[in-house]
C-alpha positions as CSV (number, residue, x, y, z in Angstrom):
1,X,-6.1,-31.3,-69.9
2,X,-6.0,-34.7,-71.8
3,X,-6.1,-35.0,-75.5
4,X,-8.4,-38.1,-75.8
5,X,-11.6,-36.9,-77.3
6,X,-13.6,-39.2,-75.1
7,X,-12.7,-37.3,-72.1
8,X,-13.8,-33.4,-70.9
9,X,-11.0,-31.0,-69.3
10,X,-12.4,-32.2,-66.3
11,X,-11.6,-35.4,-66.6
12,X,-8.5,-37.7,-65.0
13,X,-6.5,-40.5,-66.0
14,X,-5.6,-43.1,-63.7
15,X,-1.9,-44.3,-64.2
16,X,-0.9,-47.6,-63.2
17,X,3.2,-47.5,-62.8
18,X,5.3,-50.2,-61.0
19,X,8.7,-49.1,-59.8
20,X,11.9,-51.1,-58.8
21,X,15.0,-49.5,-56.6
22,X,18.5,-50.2,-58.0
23,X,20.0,-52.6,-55.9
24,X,23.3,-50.7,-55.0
25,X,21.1,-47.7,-53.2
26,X,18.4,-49.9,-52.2
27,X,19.2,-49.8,-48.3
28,X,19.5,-46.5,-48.5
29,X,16.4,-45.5,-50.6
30,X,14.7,-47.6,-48.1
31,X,16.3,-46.0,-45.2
32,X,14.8,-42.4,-46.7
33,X,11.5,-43.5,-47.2
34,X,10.9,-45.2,-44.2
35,X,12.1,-41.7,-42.1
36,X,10.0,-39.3,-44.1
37,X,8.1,-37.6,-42.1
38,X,4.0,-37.4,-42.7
39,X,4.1,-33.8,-44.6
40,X,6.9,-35.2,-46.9
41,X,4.5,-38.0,-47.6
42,X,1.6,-35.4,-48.5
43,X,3.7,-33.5,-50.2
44,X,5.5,-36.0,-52.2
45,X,3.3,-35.1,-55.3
46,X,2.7,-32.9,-57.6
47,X,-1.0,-30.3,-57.0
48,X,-1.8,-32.1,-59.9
49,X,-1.5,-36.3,-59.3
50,X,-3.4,-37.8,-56.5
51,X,-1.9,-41.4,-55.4
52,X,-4.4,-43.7,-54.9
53,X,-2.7,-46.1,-53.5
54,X,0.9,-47.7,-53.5
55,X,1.5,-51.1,-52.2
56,X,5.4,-52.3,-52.0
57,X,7.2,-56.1,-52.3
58,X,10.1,-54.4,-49.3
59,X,12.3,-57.7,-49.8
60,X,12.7,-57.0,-53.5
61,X,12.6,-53.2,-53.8
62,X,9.8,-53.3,-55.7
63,X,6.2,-52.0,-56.0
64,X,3.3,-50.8,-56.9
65,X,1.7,-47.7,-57.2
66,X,-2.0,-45.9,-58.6
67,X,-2.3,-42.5,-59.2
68,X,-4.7,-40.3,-60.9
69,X,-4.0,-37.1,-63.1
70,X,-5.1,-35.0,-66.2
71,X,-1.3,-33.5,-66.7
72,X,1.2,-36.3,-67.8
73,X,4.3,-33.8,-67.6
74,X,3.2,-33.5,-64.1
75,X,3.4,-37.3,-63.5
76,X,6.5,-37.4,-65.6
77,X,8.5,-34.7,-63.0
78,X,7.6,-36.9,-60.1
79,X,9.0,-39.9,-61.6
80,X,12.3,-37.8,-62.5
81,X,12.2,-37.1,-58.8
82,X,13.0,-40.8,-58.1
83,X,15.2,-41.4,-60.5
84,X,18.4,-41.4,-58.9
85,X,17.1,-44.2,-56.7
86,X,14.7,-46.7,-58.9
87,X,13.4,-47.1,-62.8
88,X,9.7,-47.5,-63.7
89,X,9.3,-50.1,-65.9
90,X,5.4,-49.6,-66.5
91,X,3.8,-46.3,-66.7
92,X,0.5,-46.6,-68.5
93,X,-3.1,-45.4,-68.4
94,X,-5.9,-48.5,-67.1
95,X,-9.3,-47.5,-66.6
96,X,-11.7,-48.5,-63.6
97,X,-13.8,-51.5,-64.6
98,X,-17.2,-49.0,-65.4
99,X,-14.8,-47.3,-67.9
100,X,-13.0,-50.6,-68.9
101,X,-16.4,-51.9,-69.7
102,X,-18.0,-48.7,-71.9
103,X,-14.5,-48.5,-73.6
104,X,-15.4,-52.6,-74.6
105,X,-18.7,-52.1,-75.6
106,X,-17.5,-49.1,-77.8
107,X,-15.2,-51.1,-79.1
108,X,-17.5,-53.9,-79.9
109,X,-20.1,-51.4,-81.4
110,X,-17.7,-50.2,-83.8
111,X,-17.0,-53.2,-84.6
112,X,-20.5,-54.7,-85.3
113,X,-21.1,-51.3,-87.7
Protein backbone atom coordinates (compact mmCIF):
# COMPACT_ATOMS: atom_id res chain seq x y z
CA UNK A 1 0.00 0.00 0.00
CA UNK A 2 1.63 3.38 -0.90
CA UNK A 3 1.37 6.40 1.17
CA UNK A 4 0.87 9.09 -1.52
CA UNK A 5 -2.51 10.38 -1.17
CA UNK A 6 -2.98 10.57 -4.87
CA UNK A 7 -2.92 6.92 -5.19
CA UNK A 8 -5.78 4.03 -3.96
CA UNK A 9 -4.41 0.73 -2.29
CA UNK A 10 -4.76 -0.51 -5.52
CA UNK A 11 -2.51 1.32 -7.02
CA UNK A 12 1.39 0.62 -8.25
CA UNK A 13 4.48 2.44 -8.52
CA UNK A 14 6.73 2.05 -11.33
CA UNK A 15 10.42 2.08 -10.21
CA UNK A 16 13.04 2.95 -12.49
CA UNK A 17 16.60 1.51 -10.97
CA UNK A 18 19.82 1.11 -12.98
CA UNK A 19 22.39 -1.32 -11.59
CA UNK A 20 26.17 -1.85 -12.19
CA UNK A 21 28.21 -5.34 -11.28
CA UNK A 22 31.46 -4.82 -9.33
CA UNK A 23 34.12 -5.35 -11.64
CA UNK A 24 36.15 -8.09 -9.56
CA UNK A 25 32.83 -10.58 -9.73
CA UNK A 26 31.66 -9.28 -12.95
CA UNK A 27 32.59 -12.60 -15.07
CA UNK A 28 31.19 -14.43 -12.69
CA UNK A 29 27.81 -12.64 -11.99
CA UNK A 30 27.57 -12.79 -15.61
CA UNK A 31 28.39 -16.41 -15.80
CA UNK A 32 25.25 -16.92 -13.19
CA UNK A 33 22.92 -15.04 -14.92
CA UNK A 34 23.43 -16.14 -18.17
CA UNK A 35 22.90 -20.14 -16.84
CA UNK A 36 19.71 -19.42 -14.95
CA UNK A 37 17.37 -21.45 -15.89
CA UNK A 38 13.71 -19.99 -17.15
CA UNK A 39 11.86 -20.67 -13.62
CA UNK A 40 14.82 -18.86 -11.85
CA UNK A 41 14.08 -16.02 -14.15
CA UNK A 42 10.18 -16.01 -13.16
CA UNK A 43 10.95 -16.49 -9.94
CA UNK A 44 13.63 -13.97 -9.52
CA UNK A 45 11.04 -11.58 -7.86
CA UNK A 46 9.24 -10.92 -5.20
CA UNK A 47 4.80 -11.84 -5.57
CA UNK A 48 4.75 -8.36 -5.11
CA UNK A 49 7.20 -6.48 -8.03
CA UNK A 50 6.47 -7.23 -11.64
CA UNK A 51 9.69 -6.30 -14.02
CA UNK A 52 8.69 -4.63 -16.83
CA UNK A 53 11.47 -4.81 -18.60
CA UNK A 54 15.41 -4.83 -18.06
CA UNK A 55 17.70 -4.06 -20.82
CA UNK A 56 21.61 -4.55 -20.06
CA UNK A 57 25.04 -2.56 -21.55
CA UNK A 58 26.93 -6.59 -21.18
CA UNK A 59 30.48 -4.96 -22.03
CA UNK A 60 30.22 -2.62 -18.98
CA UNK A 61 28.18 -4.60 -16.52
CA UNK A 62 25.66 -2.32 -16.43
CA UNK A 63 21.90 -1.85 -16.99
CA UNK A 64 18.72 -1.06 -16.84
CA UNK A 65 15.75 -2.29 -15.36
CA UNK A 66 11.60 -1.21 -14.82
CA UNK A 67 9.57 -2.69 -12.39
CA UNK A 68 6.31 -2.04 -10.96
CA UNK A 69 5.18 -2.43 -7.21
CA UNK A 70 2.87 -0.99 -4.31
CA UNK A 71 5.42 -2.47 -1.42
CA UNK A 72 8.86 -0.69 -1.44
CA UNK A 73 10.34 -3.14 1.33
CA UNK A 74 9.53 -5.76 -1.17
CA UNK A 75 11.64 -4.04 -3.94
CA UNK A 76 14.14 -3.22 -1.34
CA UNK A 77 14.79 -7.27 -0.43
CA UNK A 78 15.26 -8.02 -4.10
CA UNK A 79 17.88 -5.49 -4.51
CA UNK A 80 19.59 -6.97 -1.15
CA UNK A 81 19.46 -10.13 -3.08
CA UNK A 82 22.06 -8.67 -5.56
CA UNK A 83 24.06 -7.12 -3.57
CA UNK A 84 26.93 -9.25 -3.21
CA UNK A 85 27.38 -8.91 -7.00
CA UNK A 86 26.42 -5.12 -8.17
CA UNK A 87 25.25 -1.54 -6.44
CA UNK A 88 22.08 0.41 -7.64
CA UNK A 89 22.90 3.73 -8.04
CA UNK A 90 19.25 4.92 -9.02
CA UNK A 91 16.21 3.63 -7.49
CA UNK A 92 13.38 6.08 -7.85
CA UNK A 93 9.65 6.25 -8.74
CA UNK A 94 8.93 7.88 -12.71
CA UNK A 95 5.47 7.81 -13.83
CA UNK A 96 4.19 6.80 -17.41
CA UNK A 97 3.76 9.90 -19.54
CA UNK A 98 -0.44 9.95 -18.93
CA UNK A 99 0.59 10.18 -15.17
CA UNK A 100 3.71 12.40 -15.86
CA UNK A 101 1.27 14.72 -17.61
CA UNK A 102 -1.82 14.88 -14.86
CA UNK A 103 0.99 15.19 -12.15
CA UNK A 104 2.18 18.56 -14.52
CA UNK A 105 -1.05 19.95 -14.94
CA UNK A 106 -1.62 19.54 -11.05
CA UNK A 107 1.32 21.04 -10.59
CA UNK A 108 0.65 23.91 -12.80
CA UNK A 109 -3.00 24.36 -11.32
CA UNK A 110 -1.70 24.82 -8.08
CA UNK A 111 0.41 27.00 -9.15
CA UNK A 112 -1.93 29.39 -11.14
CA UNK A 113 -4.35 29.31 -7.64
Amino acid sequence: MTTNNNLTKDDKMIFMCTYQLDRDKQAETQAFFANMTDEQIAGEYPADVKQIGRWHDAANGSGLIIVETDNQESLTGWILGWSGACTFPIVKPVLDDANARKAIKAMIANQQS
